[in-house]
DRENPA-3360 file (N, C-alpha, C; in nm, 2 decimals, always signed):
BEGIN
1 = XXXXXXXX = +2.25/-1.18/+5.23/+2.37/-1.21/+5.14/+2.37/-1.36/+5.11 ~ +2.38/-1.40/+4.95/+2.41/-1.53/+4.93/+2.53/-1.61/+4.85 ~ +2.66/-1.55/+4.97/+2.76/-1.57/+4.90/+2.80/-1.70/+4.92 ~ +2.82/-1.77/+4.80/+2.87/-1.93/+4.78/+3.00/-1.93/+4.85 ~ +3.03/-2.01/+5.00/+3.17/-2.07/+4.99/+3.19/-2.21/+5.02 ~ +3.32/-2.23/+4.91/+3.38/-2.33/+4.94/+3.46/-2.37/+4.98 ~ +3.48/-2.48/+5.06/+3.66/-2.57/+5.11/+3.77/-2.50/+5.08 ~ +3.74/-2.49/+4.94/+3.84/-2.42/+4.82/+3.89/-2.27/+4.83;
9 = XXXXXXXX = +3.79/-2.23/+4.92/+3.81/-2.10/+4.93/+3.77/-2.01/+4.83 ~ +3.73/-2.11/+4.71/+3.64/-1.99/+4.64/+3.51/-1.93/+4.68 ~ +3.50/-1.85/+4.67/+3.37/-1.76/+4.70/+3.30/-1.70/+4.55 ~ +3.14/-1.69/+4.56/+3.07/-1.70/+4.44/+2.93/-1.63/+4.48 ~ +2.89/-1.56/+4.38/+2.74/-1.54/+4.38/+2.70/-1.51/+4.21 ~ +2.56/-1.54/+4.25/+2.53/-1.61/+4.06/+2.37/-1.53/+4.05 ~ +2.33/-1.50/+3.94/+2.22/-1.41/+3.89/+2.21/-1.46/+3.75 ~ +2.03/-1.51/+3.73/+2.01/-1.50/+3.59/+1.86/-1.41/+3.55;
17 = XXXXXXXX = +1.87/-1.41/+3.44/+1.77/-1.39/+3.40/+1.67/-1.42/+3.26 ~ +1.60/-1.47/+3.24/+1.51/-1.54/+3.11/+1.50/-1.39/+3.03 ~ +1.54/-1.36/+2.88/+1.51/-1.28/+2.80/+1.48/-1.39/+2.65 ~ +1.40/-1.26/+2.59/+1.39/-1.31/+2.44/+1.50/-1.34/+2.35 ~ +1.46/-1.41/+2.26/+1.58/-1.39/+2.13/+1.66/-1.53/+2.16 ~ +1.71/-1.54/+2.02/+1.81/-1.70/+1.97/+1.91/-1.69/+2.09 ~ +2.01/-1.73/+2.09/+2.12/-1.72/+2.15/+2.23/-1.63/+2.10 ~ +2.23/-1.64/+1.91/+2.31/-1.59/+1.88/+2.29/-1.41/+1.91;
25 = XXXXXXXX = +2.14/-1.39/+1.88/+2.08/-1.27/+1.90/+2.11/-1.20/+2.12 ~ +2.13/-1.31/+2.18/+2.16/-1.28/+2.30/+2.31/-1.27/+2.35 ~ +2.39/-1.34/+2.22/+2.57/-1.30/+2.29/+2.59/-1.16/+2.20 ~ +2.50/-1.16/+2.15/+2.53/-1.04/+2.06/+2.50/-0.91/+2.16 ~ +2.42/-0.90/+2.22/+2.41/-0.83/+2.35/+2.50/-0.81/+2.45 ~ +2.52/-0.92/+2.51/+2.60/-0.94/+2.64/+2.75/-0.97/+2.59 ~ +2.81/-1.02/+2.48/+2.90/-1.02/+2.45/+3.01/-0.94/+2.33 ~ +2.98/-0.82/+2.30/+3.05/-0.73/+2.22/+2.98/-0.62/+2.28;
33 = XXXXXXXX = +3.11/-0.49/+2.24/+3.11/-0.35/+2.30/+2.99/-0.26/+2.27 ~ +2.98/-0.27/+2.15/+2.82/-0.17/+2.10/+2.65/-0.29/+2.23 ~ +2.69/-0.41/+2.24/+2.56/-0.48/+2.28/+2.57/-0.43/+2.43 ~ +2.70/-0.47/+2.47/+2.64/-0.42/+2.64/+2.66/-0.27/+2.65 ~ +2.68/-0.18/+2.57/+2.67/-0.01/+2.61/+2.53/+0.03/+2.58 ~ +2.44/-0.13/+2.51/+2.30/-0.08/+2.50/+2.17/-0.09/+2.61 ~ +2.29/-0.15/+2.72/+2.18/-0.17/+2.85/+2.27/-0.16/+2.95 ~ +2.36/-0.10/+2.97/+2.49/-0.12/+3.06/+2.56/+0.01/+3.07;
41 = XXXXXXXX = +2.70/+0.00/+3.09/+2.80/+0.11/+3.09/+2.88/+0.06/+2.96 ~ +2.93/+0.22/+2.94/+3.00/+0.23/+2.78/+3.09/+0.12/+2.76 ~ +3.14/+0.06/+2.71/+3.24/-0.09/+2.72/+3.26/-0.10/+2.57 ~ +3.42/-0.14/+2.61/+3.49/-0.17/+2.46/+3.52/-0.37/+2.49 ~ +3.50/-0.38/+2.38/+3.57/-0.56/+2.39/+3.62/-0.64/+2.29 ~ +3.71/-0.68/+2.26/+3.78/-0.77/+2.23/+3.76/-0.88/+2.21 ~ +3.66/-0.91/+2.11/+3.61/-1.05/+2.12/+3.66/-1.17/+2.11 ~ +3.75/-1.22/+2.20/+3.85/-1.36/+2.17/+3.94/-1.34/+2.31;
49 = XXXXXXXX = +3.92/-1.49/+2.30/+4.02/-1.53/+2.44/+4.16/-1.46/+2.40 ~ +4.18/-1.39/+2.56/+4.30/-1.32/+2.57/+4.24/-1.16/+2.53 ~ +4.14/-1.13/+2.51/+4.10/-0.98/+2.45/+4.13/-0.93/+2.60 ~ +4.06/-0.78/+2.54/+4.08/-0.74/+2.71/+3.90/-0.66/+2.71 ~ +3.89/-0.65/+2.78/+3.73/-0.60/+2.77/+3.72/-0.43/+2.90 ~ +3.72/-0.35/+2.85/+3.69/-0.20/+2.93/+3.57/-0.14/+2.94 ~ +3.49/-0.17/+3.08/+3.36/-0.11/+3.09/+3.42/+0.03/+3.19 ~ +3.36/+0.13/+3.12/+3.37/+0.28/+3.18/+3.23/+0.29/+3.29;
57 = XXXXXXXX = +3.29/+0.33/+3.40/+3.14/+0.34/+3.52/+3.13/+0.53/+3.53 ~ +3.21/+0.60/+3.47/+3.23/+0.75/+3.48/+3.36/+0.78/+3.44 ~ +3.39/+0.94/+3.46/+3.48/+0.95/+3.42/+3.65/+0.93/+3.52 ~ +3.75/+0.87/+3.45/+3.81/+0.79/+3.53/+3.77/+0.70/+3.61 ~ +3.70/+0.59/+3.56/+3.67/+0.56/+3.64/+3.63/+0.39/+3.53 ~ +3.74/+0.32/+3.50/+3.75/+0.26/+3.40/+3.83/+0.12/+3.42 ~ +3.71/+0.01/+3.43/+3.74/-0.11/+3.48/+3.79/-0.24/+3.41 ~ +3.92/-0.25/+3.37/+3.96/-0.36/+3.23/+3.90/-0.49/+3.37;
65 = XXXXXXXX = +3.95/-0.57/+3.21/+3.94/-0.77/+3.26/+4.03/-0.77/+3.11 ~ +4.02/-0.87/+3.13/+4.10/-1.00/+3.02/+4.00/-1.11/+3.00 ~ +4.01/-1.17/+2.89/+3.87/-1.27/+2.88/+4.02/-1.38/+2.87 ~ +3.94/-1.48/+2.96/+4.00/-1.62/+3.00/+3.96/-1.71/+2.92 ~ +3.85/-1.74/+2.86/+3.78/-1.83/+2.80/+3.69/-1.73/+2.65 ~ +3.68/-1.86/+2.57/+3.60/-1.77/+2.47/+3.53/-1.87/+2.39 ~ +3.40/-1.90/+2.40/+3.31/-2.00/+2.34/+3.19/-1.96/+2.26 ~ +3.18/-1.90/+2.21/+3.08/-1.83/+2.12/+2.97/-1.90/+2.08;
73 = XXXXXXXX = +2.85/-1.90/+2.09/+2.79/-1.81/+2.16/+2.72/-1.87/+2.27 ~ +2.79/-1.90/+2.35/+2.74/-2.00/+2.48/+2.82/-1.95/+2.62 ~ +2.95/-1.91/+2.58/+3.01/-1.86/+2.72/+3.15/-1.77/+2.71 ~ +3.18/-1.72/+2.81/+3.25/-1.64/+2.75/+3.34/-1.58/+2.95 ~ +3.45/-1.60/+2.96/+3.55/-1.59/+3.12/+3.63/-1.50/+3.09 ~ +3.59/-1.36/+3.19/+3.68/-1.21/+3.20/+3.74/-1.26/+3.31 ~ +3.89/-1.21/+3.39/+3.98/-1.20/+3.50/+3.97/-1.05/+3.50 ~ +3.93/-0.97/+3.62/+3.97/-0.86/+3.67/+3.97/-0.82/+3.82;
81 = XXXXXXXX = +4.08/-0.71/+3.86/+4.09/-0.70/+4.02/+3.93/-0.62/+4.09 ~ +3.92/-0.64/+4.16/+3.85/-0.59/+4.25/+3.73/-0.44/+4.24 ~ +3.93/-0.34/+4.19/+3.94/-0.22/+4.20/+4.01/-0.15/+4.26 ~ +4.07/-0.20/+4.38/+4.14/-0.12/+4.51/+4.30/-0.23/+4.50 ~ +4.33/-0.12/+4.57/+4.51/-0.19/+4.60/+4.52/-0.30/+4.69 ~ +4.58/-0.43/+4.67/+4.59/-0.54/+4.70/+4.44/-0.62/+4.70 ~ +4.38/-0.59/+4.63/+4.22/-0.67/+4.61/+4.25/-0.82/+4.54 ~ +4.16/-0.89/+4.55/+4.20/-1.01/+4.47/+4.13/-1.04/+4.30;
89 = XXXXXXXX = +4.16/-1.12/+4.23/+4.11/-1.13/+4.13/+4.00/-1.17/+4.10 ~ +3.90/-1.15/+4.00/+3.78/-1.20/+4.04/+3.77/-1.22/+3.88 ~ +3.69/-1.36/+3.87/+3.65/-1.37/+3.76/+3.50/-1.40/+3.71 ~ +3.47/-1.33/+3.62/+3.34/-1.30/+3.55/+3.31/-1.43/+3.43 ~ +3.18/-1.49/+3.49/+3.15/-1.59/+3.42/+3.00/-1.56/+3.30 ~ +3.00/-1.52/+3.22/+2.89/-1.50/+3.11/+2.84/-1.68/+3.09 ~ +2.75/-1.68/+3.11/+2.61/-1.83/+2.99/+2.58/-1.74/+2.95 ~ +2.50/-1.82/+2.79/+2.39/-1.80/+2.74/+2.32/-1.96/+2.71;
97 = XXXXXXXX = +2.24/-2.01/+2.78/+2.14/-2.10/+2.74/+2.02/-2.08/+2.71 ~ +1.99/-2.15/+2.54/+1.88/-2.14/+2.51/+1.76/-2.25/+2.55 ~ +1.65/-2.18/+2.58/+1.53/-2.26/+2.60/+1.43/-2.29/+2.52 ~ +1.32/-2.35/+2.54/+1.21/-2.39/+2.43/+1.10/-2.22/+2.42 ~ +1.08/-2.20/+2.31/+0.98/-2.09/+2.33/+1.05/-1.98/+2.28 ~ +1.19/-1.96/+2.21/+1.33/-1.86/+2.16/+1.31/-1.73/+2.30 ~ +1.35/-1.84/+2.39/+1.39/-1.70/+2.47/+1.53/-1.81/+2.54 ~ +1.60/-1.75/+2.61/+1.72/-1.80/+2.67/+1.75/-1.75/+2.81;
105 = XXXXXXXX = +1.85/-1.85/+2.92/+1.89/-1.71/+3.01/+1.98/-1.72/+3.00 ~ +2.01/-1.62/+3.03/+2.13/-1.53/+3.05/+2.22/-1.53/+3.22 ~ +2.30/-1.62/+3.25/+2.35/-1.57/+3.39/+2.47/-1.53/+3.43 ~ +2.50/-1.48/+3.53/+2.65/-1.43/+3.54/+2.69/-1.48/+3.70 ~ +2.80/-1.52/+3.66/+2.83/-1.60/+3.81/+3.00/-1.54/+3.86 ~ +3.00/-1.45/+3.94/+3.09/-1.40/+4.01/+3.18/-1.50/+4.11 ~ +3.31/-1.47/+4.10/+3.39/-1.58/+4.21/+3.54/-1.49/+4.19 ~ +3.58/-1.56/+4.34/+3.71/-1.51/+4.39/+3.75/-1.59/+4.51;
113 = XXXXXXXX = +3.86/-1.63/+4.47/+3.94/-1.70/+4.62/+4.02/-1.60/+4.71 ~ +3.94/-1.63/+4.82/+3.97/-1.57/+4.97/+3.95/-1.67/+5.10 ~ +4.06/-1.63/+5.21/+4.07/-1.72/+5.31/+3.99/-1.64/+5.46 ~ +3.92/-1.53/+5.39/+3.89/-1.42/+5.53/+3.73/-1.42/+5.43 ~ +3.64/-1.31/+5.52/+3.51/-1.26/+5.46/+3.51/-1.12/+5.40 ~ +3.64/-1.07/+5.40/+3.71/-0.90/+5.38/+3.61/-0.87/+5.25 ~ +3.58/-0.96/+5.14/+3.53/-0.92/+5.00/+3.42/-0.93/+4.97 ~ +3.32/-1.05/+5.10/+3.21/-1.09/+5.10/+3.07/-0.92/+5.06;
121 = XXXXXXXX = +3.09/-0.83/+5.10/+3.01/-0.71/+5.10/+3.02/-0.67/+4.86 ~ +3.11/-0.69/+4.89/+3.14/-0.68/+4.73/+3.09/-0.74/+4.67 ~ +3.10/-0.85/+4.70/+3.05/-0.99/+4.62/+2.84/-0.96/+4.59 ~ +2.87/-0.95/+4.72/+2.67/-0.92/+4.75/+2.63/-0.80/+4.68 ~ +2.70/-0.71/+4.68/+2.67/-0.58/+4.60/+2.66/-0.61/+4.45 ~ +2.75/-0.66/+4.44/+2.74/-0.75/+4.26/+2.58/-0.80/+4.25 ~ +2.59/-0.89/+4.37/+2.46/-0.96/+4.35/+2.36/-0.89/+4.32 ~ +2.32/-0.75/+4.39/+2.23/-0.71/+4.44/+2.18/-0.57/+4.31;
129 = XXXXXXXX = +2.32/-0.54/+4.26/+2.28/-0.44/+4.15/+2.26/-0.52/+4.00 ~ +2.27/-0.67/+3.95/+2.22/-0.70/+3.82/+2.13/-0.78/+3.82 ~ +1.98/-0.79/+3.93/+1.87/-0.79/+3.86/+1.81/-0.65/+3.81 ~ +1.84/-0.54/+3.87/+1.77/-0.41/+3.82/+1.85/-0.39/+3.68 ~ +1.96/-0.38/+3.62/+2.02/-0.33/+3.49/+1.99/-0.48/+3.39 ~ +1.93/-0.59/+3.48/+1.89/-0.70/+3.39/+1.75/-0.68/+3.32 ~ +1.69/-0.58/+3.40/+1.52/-0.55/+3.36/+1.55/-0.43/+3.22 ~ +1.66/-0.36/+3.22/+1.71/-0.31/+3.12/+1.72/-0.36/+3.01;
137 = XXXXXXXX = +1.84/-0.48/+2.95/+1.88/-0.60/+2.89/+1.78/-0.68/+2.86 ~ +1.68/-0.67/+2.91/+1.52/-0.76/+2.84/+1.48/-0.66/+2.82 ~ +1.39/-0.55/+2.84/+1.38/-0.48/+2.75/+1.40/-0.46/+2.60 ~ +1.55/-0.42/+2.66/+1.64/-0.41/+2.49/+1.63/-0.47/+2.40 ~ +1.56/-0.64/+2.47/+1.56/-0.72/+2.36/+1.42/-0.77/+2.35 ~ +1.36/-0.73/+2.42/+1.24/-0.73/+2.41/+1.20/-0.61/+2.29 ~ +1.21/-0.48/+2.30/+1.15/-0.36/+2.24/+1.21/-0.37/+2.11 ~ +1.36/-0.33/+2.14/+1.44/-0.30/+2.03/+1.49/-0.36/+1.98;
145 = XXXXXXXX = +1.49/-0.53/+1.97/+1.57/-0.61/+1.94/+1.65/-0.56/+1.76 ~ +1.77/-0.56/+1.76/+1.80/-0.54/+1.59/+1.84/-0.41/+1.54 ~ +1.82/-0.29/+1.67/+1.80/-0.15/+1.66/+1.96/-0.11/+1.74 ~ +1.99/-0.02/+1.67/+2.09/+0.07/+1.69/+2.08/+0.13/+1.84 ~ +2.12/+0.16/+1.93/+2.10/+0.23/+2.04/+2.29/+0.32/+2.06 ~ +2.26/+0.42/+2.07/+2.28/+0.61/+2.14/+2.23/+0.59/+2.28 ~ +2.38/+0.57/+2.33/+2.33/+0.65/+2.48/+2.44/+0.71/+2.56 ~ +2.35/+0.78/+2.68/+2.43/+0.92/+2.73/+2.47/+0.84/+2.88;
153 = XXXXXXXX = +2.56/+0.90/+2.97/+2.61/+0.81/+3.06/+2.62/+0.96/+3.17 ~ +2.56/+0.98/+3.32/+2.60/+1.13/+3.39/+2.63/+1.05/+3.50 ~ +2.75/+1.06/+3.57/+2.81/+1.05/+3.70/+2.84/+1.16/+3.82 ~ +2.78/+1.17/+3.92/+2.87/+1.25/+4.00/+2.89/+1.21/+4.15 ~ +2.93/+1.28/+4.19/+2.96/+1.26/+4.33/+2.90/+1.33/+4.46 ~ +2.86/+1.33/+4.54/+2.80/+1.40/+4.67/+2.78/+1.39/+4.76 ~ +2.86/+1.49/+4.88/+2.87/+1.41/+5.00/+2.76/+1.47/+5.11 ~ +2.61/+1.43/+5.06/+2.48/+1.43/+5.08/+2.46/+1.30/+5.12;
161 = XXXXXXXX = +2.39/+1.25/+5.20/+2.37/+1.08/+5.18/+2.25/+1.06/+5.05 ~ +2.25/+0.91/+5.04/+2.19/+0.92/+4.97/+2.03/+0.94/+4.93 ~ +1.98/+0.97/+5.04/+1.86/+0.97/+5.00/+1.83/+1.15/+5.03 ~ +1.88/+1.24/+5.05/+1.90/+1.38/+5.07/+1.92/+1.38/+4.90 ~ +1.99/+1.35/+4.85/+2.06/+1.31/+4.71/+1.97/+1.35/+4.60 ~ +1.87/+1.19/+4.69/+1.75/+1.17/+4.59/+1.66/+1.25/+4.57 ~ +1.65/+1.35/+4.67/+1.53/+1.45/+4.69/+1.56/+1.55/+4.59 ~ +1.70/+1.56/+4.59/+1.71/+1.67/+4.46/+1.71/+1.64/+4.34;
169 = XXXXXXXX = +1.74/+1.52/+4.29/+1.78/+1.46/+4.16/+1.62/+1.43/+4.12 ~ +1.57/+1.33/+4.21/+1.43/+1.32/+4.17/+1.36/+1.40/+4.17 ~ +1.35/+1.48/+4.25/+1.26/+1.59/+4.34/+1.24/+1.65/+4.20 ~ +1.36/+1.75/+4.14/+1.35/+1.81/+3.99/+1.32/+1.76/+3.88 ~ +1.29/+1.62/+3.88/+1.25/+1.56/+3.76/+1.14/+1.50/+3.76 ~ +1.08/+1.49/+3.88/+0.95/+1.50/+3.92/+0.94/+1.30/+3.87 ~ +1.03/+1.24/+3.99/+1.03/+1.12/+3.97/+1.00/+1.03/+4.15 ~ +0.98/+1.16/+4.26/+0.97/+1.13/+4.38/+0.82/+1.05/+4.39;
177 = XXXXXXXX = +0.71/+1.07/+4.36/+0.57/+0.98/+4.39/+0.53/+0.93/+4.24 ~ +0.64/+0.86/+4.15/+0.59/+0.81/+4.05/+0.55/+0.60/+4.11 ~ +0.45/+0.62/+4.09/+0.43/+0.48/+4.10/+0.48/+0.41/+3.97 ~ +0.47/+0.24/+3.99/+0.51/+0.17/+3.92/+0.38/+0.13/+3.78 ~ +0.40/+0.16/+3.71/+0.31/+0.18/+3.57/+0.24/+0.30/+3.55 ~ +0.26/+0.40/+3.61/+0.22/+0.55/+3.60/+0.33/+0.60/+3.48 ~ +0.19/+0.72/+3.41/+0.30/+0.78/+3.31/+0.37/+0.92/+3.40 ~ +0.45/+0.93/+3.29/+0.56/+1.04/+3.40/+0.62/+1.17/+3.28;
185 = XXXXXXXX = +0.64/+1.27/+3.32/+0.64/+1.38/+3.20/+0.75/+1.45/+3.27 ~ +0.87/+1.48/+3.23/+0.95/+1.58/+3.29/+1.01/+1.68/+3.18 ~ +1.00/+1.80/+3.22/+1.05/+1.91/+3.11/+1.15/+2.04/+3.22 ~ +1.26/+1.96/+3.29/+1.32/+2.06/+3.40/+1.34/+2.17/+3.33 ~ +1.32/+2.29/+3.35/+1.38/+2.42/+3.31/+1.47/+2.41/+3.21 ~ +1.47/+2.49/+3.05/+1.60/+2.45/+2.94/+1.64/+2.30/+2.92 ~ +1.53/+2.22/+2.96/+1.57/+2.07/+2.89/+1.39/+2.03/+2.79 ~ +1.45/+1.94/+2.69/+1.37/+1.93/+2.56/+1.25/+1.84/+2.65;
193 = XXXXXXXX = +1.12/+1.81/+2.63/+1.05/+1.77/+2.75/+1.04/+1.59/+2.71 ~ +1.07/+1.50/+2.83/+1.07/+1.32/+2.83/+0.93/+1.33/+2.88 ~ +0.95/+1.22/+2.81/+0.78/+1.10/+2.89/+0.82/+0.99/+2.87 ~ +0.74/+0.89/+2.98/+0.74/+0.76/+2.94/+0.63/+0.69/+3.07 ~ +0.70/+0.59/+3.13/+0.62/+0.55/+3.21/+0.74/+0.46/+3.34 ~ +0.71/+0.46/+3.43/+0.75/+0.38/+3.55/+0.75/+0.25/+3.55 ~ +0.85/+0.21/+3.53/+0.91/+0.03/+3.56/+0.94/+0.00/+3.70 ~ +0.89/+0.10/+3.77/+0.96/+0.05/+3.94/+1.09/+0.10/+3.96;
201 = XXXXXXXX = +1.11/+0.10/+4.11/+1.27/+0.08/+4.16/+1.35/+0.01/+4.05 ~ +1.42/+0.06/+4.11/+1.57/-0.01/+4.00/+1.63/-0.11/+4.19 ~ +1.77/-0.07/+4.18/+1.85/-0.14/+4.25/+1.81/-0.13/+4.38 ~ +1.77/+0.02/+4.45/+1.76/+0.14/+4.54/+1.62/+0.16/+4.54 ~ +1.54/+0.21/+4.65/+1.46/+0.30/+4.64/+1.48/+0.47/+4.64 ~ +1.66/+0.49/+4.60/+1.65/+0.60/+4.58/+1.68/+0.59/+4.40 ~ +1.63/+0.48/+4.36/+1.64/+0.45/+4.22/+1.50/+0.37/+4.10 ~ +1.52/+0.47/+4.02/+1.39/+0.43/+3.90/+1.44/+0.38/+3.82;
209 = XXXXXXXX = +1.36/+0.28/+3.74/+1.37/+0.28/+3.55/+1.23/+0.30/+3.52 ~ +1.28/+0.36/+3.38/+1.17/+0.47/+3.31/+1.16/+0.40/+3.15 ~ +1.06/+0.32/+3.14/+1.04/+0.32/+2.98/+1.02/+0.40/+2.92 ~ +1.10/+0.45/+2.85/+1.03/+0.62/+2.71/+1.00/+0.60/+2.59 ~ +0.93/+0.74/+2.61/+0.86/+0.73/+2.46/+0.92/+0.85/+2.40 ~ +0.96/+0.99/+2.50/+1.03/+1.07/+2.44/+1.15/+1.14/+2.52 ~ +1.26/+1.16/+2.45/+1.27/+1.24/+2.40/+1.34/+1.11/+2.21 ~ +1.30/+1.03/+2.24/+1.31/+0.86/+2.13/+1.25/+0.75/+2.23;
217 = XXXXXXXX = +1.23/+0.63/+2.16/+1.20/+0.53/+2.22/+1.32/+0.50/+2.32 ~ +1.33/+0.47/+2.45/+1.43/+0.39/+2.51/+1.37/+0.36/+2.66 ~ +1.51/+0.34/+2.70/+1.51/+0.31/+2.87/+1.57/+0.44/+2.97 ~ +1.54/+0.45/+3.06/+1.66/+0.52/+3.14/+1.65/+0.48/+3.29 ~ +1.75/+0.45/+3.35/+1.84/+0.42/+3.50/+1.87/+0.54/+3.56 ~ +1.77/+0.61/+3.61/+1.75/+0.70/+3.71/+1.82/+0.67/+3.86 ~ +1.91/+0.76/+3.92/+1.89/+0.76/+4.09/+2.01/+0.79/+4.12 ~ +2.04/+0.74/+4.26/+2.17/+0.78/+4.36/+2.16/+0.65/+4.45;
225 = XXXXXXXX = +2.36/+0.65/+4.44/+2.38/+0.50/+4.50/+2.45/+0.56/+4.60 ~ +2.44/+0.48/+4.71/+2.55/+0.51/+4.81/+2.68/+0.44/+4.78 ~ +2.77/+0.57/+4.79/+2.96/+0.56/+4.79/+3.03/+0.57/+4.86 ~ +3.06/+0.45/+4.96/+3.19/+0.45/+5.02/+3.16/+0.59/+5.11 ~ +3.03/+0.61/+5.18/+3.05/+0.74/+5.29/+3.02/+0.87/+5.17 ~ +2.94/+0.81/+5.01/+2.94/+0.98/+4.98/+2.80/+0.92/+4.93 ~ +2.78/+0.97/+4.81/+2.65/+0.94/+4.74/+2.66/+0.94/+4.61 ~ +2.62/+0.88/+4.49/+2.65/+0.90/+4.40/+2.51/+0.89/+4.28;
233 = XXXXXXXX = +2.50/+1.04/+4.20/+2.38/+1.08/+4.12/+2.41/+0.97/+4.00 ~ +2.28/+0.89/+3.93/+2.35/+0.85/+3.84/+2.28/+0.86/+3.77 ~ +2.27/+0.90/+3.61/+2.22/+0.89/+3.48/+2.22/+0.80/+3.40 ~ +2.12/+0.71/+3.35/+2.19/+0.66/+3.17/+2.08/+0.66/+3.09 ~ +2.09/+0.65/+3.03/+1.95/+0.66/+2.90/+2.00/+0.61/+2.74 ~ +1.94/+0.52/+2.74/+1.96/+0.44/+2.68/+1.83/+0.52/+2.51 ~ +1.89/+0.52/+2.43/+1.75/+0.58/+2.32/+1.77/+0.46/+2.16 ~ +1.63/+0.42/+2.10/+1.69/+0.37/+2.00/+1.61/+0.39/+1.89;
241 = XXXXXXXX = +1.63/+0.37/+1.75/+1.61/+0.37/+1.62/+1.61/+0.52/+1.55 ~ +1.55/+0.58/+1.49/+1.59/+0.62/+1.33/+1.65/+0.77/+1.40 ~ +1.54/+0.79/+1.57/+1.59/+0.96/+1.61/+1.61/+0.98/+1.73 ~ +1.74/+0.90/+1.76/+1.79/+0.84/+1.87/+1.95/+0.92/+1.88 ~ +1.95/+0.90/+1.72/+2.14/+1.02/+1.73/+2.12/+1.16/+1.76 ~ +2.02/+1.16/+1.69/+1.96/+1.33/+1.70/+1.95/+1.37/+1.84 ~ +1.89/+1.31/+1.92/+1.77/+1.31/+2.03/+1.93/+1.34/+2.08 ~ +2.03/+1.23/+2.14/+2.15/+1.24/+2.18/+2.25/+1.38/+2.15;
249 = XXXXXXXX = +2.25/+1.41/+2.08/+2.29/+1.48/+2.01/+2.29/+1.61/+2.11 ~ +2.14/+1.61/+2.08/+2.14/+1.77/+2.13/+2.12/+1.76/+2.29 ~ +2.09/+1.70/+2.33/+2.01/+1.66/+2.49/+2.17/+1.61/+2.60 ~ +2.30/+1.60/+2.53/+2.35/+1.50/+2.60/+2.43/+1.67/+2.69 ~ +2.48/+1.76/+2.58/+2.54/+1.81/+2.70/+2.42/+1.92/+2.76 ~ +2.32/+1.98/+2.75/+2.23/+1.98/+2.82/+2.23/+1.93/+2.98 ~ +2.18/+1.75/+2.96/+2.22/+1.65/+3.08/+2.36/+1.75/+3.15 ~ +2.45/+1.72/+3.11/+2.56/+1.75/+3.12/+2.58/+1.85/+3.26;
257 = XXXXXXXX = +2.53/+1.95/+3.14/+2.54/+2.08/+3.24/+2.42/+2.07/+3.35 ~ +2.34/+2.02/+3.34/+2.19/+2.04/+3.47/+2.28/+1.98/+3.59 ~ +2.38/+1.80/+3.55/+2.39/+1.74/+3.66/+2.51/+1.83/+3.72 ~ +2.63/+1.89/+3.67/+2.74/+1.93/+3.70/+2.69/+2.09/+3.81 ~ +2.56/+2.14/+3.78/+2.53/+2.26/+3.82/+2.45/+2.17/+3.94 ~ +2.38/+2.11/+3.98/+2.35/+2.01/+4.08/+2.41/+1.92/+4.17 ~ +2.56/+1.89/+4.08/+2.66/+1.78/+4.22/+2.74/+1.82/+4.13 ~ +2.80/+1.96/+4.21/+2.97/+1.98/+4.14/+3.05/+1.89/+4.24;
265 = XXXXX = +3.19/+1.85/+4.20/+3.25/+1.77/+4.24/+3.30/+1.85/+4.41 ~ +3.28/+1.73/+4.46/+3.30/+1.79/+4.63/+3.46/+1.80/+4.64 ~ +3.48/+1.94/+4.73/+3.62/+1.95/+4.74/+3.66/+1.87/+4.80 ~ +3.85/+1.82/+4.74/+3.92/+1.73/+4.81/+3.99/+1.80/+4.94 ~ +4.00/+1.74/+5.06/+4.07/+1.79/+5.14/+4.23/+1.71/+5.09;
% end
């Protein structure tokens, strides 16, 4: 864990990453709702201090801020809670600095004032999940820079741990011994058939990203996270240019129904 504290009691952890593209070409990513749903979760935003910014992680499951600051196209300060009842506020710091050579980075620096270590696990988990959705976001701007991107979002729940999880999720998509730059082919029973190739772990070793070539050009964020004592399957697939709506189109509730028939929601006691 390398959570920043200070005197002050703020607490901090910070992540960047070097991608291609101007700057203006990089807030245009990371700062409006169509750029981060093209490597991220679905998100609406409000571009101007005082907007309010809504990234969706599933369904119900929908996390506002408020943007504090608004400097275009250099920086950009969201305020939001935690998540949970009496959590504290935490605020989300966007850069974009450009470098010599038109690439820039990009960093995000998390902080919250606390007098205990109660939030420190949170803070680290931040840290720990945006280098892998960062390898996404270069990509995007790497491959597709300028391109329209369609994409599908599957959440569920299961109280499997997580690597029992993975055996089924992977296991069927035939993503369990894919090494890192191996091509990969999956056509599960009644689904249209993907290819692409292996980018490695993602966050998890019970997690992939997949460069594709079909069922469109894109990305996809394969795996299962551990939740709070359950497990959680996750989908996104990112697709982009001319047959990318199509591709979505038909394929999303497809997805849909494979994951819901795989991790129906566990009964509540």
């Amino acid at each position: 864990m390398s959570v920043k504290k200070e005197p002050s009691g703020r607490r901090s952890v910070q992540v960047e990453v070097e991608v291609p593209g101007t700057p203006e070409d990089v807030w245009r990513a990371i700062a409006t709702g169509p750029g981060v749903s093209s490597w991220f979760v679905p998100t609406r935003m409000e571009e101007r201090q005082g907007g309010e910014i809504i990234s969706t992680f599933g369904p119900g499951m929908d996390c506002p801020a408020t943007i504090t600051a608004w400097e275009a196209p250099k920086r950009f300060l969201a305020e939001g809670s935690m998540g949970t009842p009496g959590s504290p506020t935490v605020a989300t710091e966007w850069t974009v600095e450009a470098r010599a050579g038109g690439t820039c980075i990009v960093r995000v620096v998390h902080s919250l004032f606390a007098n205990t270590d109660d939030w420190d696990n949170q803070l680290d988990g931040l840290e720990k999940g945006w280098p892998a959705i960062f390898r996404v976001l270069r990509r995007r701007l790497e491959k597709f820079m300028g391109q329209e991107c369609v994409a599908m979002q599957f959440v569920s729940f299961s109280g499997d741990p997580a690597a029992q999880a993975w055996e089924k999720l992977g296991g069927e998509l035939g993503l369990l011994n894919v090494a890192e730059g191996q091509q990969w082919t999956a056509a599960p029973h009644g689904f249209p058939r993907m290819t692409g190739v292996s980018m490695g772990h993602g966050m998890t070793d019970t997690t992939v990203i997949l460069g594709l070539d079909l069922p469109a050009p894109g990305t996809a964020y394969i795996g299962v996270f551990p939740c709070g004592g359950m497990s959680m399957p996750y989908v996104a697939i990112y697709l982009y240019g001319p047959n990318a709506k199509a591709a979505i189109a038909r394929d999303e509730p497809v997805w849909q129904k494979w994951m819901n028939e795989r991790f129906p929601a566990p009964a509540m006691s």
